[in-house]
C-alpha positions as CSV (number, residue, x, y, z in Angstrom):
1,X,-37.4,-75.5,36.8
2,X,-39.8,-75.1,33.6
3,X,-37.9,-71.9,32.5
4,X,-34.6,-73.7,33.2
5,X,-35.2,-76.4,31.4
6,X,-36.8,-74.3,28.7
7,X,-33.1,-72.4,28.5
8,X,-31.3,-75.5,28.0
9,X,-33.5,-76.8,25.6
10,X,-33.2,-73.5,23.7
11,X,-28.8,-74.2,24.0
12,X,-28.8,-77.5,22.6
13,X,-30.7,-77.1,19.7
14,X,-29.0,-74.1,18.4
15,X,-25.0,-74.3,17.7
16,X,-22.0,-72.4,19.6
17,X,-21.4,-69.8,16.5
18,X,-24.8,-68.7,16.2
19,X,-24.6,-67.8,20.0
20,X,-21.6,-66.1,19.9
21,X,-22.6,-63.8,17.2
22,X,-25.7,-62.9,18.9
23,X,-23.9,-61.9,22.2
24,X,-20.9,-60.0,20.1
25,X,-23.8,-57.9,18.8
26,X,-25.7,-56.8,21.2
27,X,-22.2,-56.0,23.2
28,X,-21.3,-53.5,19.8
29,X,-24.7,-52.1,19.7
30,X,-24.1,-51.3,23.4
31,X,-20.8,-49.6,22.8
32,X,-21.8,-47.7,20.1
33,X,-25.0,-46.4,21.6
34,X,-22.6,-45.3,24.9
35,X,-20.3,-44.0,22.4
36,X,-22.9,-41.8,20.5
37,X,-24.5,-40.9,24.0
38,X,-21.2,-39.5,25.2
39,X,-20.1,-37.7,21.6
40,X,-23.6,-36.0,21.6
41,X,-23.6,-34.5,25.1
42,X,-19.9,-33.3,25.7
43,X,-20.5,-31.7,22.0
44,X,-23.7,-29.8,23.4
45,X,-21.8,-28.6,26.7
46,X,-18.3,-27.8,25.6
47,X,-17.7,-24.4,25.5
48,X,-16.5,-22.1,22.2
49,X,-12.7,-21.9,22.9
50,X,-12.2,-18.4,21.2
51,X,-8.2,-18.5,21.7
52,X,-8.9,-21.3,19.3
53,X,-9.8,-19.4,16.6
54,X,-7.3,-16.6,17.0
55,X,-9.6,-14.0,18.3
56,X,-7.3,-11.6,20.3
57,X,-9.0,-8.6,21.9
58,X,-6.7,-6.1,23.6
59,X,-6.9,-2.6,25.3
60,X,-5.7,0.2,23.4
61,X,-1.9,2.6,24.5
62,X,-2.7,6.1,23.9
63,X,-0.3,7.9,23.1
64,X,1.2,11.0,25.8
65,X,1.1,13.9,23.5
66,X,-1.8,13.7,21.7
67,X,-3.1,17.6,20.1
68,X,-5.9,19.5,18.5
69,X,-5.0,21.8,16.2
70,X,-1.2,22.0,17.9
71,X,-3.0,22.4,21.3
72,X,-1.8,20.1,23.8
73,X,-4.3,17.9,25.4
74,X,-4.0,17.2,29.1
75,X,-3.8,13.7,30.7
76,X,-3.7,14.8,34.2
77,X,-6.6,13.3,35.8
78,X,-8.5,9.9,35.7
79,X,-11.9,11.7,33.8
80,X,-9.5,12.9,30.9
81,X,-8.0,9.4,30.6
82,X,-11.1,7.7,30.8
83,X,-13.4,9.7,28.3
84,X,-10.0,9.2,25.9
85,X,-10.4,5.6,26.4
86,X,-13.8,5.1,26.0
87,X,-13.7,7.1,22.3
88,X,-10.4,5.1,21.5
89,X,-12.4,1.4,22.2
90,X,-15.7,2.7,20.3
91,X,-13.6,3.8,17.3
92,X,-11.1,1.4,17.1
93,X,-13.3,-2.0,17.5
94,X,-16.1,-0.8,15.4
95,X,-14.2,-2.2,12.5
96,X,-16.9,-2.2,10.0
97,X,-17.8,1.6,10.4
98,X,-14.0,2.2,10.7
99,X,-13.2,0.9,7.6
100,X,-15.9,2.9,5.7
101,X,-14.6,6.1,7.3
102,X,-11.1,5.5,6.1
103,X,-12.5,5.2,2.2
104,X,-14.6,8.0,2.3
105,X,-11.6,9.7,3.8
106,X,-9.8,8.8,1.1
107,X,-11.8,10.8,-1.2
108,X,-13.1,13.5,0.5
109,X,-9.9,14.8,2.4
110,X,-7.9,15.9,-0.5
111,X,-11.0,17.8,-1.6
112,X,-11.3,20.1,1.9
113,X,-7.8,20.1,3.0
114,X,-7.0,22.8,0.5
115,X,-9.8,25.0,1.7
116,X,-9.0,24.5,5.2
117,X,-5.6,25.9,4.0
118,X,-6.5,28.5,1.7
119,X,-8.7,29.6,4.9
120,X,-5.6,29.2,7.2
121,X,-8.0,27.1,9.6
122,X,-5.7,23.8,11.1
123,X,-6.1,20.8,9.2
124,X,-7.4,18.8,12.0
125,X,-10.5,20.6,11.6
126,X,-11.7,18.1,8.5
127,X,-12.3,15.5,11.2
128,X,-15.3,17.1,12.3
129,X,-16.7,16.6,9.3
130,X,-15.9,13.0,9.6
131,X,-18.1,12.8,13.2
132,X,-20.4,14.8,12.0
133,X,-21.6,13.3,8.9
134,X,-19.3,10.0,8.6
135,X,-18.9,11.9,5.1
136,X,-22.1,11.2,4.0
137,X,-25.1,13.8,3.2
138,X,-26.7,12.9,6.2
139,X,-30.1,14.6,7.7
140,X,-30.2,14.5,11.3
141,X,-33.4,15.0,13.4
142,X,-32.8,18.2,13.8
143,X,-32.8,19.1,9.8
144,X,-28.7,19.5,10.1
145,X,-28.2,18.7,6.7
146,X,-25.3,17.8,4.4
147,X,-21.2,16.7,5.5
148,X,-20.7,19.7,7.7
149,X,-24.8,19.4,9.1
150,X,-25.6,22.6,8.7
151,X,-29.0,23.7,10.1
152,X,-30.5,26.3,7.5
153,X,-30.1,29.7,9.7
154,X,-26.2,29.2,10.2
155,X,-26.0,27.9,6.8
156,X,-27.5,31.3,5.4
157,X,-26.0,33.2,7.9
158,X,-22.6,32.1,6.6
159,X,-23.4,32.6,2.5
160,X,-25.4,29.2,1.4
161,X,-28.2,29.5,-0.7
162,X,-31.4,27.4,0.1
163,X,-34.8,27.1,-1.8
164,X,-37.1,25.1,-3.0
165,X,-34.1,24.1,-6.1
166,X,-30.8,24.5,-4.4
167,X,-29.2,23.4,-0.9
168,X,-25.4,24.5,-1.1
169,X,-25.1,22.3,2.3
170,X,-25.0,19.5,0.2
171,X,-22.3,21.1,-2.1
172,X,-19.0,19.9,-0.4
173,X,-16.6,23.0,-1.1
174,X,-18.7,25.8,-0.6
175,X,-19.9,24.1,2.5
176,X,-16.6,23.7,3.6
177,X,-15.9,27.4,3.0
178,X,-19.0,28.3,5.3
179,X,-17.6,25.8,7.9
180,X,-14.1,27.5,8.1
181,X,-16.1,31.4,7.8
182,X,-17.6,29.4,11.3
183,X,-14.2,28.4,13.0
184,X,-12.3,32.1,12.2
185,X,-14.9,33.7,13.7
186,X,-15.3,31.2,16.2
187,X,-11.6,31.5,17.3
188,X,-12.0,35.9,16.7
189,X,-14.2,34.6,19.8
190,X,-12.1,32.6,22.0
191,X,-8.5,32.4,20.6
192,X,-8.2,28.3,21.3
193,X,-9.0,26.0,17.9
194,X,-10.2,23.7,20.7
195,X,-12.8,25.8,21.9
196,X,-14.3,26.7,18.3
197,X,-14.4,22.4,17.5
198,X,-16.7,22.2,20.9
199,X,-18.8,25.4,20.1
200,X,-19.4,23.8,16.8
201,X,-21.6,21.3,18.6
202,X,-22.9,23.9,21.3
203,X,-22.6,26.7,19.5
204,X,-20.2,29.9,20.3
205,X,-23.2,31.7,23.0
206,X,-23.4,28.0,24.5
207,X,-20.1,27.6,24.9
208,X,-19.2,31.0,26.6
209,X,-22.1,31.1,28.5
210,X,-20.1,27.6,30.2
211,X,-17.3,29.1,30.7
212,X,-18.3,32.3,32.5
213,X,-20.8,29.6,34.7
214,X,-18.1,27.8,35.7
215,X,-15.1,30.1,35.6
216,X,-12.7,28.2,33.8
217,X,-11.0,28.7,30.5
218,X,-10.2,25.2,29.0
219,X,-12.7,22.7,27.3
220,X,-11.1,20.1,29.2
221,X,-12.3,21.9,32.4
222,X,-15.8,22.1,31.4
223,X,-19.1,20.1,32.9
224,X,-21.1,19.5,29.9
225,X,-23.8,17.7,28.5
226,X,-23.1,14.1,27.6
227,X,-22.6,15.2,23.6
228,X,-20.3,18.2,24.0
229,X,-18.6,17.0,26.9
230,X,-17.5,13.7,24.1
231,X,-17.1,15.8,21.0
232,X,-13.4,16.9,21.3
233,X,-12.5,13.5,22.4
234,X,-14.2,11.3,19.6
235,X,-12.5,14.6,17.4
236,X,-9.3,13.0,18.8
237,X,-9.4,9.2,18.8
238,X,-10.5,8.9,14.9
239,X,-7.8,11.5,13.8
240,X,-5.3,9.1,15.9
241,X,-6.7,6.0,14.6
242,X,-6.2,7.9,10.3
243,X,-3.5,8.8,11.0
244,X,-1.6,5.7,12.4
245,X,-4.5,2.9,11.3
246,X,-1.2,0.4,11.5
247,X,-0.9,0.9,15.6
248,X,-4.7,-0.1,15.8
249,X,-4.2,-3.1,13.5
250,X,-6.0,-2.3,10.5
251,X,-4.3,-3.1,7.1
252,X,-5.4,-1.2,4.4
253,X,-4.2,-1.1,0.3
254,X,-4.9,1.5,-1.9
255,X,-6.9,-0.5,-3.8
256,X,-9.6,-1.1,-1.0
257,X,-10.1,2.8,-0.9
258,X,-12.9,5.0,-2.3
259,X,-10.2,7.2,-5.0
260,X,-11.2,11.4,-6.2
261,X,-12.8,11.2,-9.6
262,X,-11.5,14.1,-11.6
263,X,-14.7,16.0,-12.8
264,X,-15.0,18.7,-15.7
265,X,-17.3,21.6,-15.0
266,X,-19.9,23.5,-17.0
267,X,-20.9,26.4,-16.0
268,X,-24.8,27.5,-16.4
269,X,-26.2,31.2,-16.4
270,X,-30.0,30.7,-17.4
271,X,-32.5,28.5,-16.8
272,X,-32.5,24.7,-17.4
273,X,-35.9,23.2,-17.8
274,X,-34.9,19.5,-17.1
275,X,-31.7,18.6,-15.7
276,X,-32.5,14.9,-17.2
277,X,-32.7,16.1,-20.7
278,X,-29.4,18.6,-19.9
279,X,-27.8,15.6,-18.5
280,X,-27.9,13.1,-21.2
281,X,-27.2,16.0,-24.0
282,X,-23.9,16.7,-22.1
283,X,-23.7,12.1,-22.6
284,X,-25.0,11.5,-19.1
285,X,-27.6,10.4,-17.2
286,X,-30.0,12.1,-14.4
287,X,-28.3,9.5,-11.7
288,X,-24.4,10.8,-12.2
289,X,-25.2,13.9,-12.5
290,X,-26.9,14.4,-9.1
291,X,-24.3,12.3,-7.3
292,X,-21.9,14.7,-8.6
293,X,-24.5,17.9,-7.6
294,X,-26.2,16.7,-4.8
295,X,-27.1,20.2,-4.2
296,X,-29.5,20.7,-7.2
297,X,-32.6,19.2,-5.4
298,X,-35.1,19.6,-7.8
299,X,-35.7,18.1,-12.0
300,X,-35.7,21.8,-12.7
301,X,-33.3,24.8,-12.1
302,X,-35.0,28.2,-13.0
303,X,-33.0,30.8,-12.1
304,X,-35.0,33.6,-12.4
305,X,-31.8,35.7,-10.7
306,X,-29.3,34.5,-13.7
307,X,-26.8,33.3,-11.4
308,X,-24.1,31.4,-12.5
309,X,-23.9,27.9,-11.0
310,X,-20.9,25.2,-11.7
311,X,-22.1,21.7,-12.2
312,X,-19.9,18.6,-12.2
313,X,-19.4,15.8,-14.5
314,X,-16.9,13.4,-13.7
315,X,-14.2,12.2,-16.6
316,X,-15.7,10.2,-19.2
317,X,-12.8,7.6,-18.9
318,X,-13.6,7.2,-15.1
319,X,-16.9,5.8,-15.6
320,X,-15.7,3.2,-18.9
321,X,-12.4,2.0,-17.2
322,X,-11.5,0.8,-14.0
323,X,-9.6,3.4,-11.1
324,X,-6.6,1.1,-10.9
325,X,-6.2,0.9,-15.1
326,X,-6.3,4.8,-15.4
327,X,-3.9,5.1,-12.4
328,X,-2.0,2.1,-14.7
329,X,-2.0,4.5,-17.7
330,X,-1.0,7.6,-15.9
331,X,2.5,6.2,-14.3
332,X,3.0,4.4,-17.4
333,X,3.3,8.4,-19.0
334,X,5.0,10.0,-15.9
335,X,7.6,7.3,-16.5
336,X,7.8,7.5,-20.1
337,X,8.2,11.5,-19.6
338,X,10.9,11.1,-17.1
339,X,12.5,8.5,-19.8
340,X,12.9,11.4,-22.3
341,X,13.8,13.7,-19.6
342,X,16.6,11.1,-18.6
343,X,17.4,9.9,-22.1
344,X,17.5,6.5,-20.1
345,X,15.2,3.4,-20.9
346,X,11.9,2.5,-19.3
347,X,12.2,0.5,-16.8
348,X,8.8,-2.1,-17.5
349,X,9.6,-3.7,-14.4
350,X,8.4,-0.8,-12.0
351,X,5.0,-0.7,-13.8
352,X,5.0,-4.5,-13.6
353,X,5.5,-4.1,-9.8
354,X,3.1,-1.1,-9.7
């Protein structure tokens, strides 16, 4: 009865509005707290919904007649289809190393598809280079050096000098020349381009030392070690994927790629003390002119044999402008030459455009 009458006490001597407001408050701190409660966990447990986001992940449609070098390859049986699909996922959803390998294509390419040619080896052969190396002057474990990865006895054995001051693996044409000495006489050997692109990984002896084992005739046929028996068909999915980057869903603009830089040459026949001092009196610098002669290895070149070497400078303009303002400048004079040509007027508009 005391706390009763202790309540009522409490209700008459406070007025109706004051107790109103009290109740309204504690009902909103109650609602808000349930409400904050409630926000908090579903935010915690909800899962990420990807489709959200326009993520979209899809398997790949290989194409029926894919070839090597014009030579068919089989789709007969679940192993071929399989190793094709597992080299077509890793190439084509490895976007960031995909992308790098199309603009180091980009610059590269032009440079060995002529001695490919000149060589009458099949153009498909520059994508080994491309697995090998990813186009970089790599150095693998084994000392295979340069884009091709040369090891130094095949590299000798096929006309590349190597000392203490010079490694021709790192020079890209004449290690491209030693590589297609390697696949003529590889296919002297075996008469299938497909063949010579495994050996290159197994070497020729390794390669028809299989064959006889196993009494077959096509790579395809083959049980080989985990590299080899993947080397034609990574070969394969990353020529696809550069040659049709648009089915695969990449989108690239000229401007994104890594361009040729037209070089001048100067040739030396005697001795050059210090390539630093020989490269600013030529109005370089030690840094440009060993990424354009990555083969001279040392601060020195003696030549005690008077050989004549070429070394490469790229075009002065090349390194004080931007690519896309000296591409500018050079349609600007193929158009103004075909204008004279024409006798018609320049059309503005199409550099504009450009």
């Amino acid at each position: 009865m005391k706390l009763k009458d202790n309540i009522l006490q409490f209700l008459k001597g406070k007025r109706l509005w004051q107790i109103t407001l009290v109740f309204f408050g504690v009902v909103v701190v109650a609602l808000f707290m349930s409400w904050f409660t409630y926000v908090f966990s579903n935010h915690k447990e909800k899962p990420i919904d990807y489709a959200d986001n326009n993520i979209r992940i899809f398997g790949l449609n290989i194409t029926k007649n894919l070839n090597f070098a014009g030579e068919s390859v089989p789709q007969n049986d679940f192993s071929i289809k399989e190793r094709l699909d597992r080299e077509f996922l890793k190439n084509t959803y490895w976007h960031s190393n995909a992308l790098l390998l199309f603009k180091r294509a980009n610059r590269w390419f032009p440079v060995m598809e002529p001695i490919l040619k000149k060589n009458n080896v099949p153009d498909d052969f520059k994508y080994i280079a491309l697995i090998e190396s990813h186009l970089t002057n790599a150095v693998s474990p084994q000392g295979a050096t340069g884009f091709w990865q040369f090891i130094e006895p095949t590299a000798v054995n096929y006309g590349l000098e190597i000392n203490d001051e010079v490694d021709e693996r790192y020079h890209v044409e004449k290690s491209t020349e030693a590589a297609c000495k390697y696949f003529k006489d590889g296919y002297a050997r075996f008469c299938n381009w497909t063949l010579v692109a495994a050996s290159y990984n197994l070497g020729m002896g390794g390669i028809e030392n299989k064959l006889a084992d196993q009494k077959v005739k096509s790579y395809y046929d083959l049980s080989l070690n985990e590299e080899t028996g993947r080397y034609v068909y990574r070969i394969l999915a990353i020529k696809t994927l550069m040659q049709h980057p648009e089915l695969f869903g990449f989108e690239l603009k000229k401007k994104d790629l890594y361009h040729k830089i037209p070089t001048i040459n100067i040739k030396v026949d005697s001795s050059i003390t210090n390539l630093s001092d020989f490269a600013i009196i030529k109005g370089y610098n030690l840094k440009v002119l060993k990424l354009f002669n990555p083969w001279l290895r040392n601060e020195s070149l003696k030549n005690t044999e008077k050989k004549t070497y070429v070394i490469q400078f790229p075009k002065k303009e090349y390194l004080e402008r931007a690519f896309d303002e000296i591409e500018l400048d050079s349609l600007k004079n193929a158009l103004k030459i075909m204008n004279r040509e024409n006798k018609s007027p320049l059309k503005d508009s199409i550099v504009q455009q450009h």
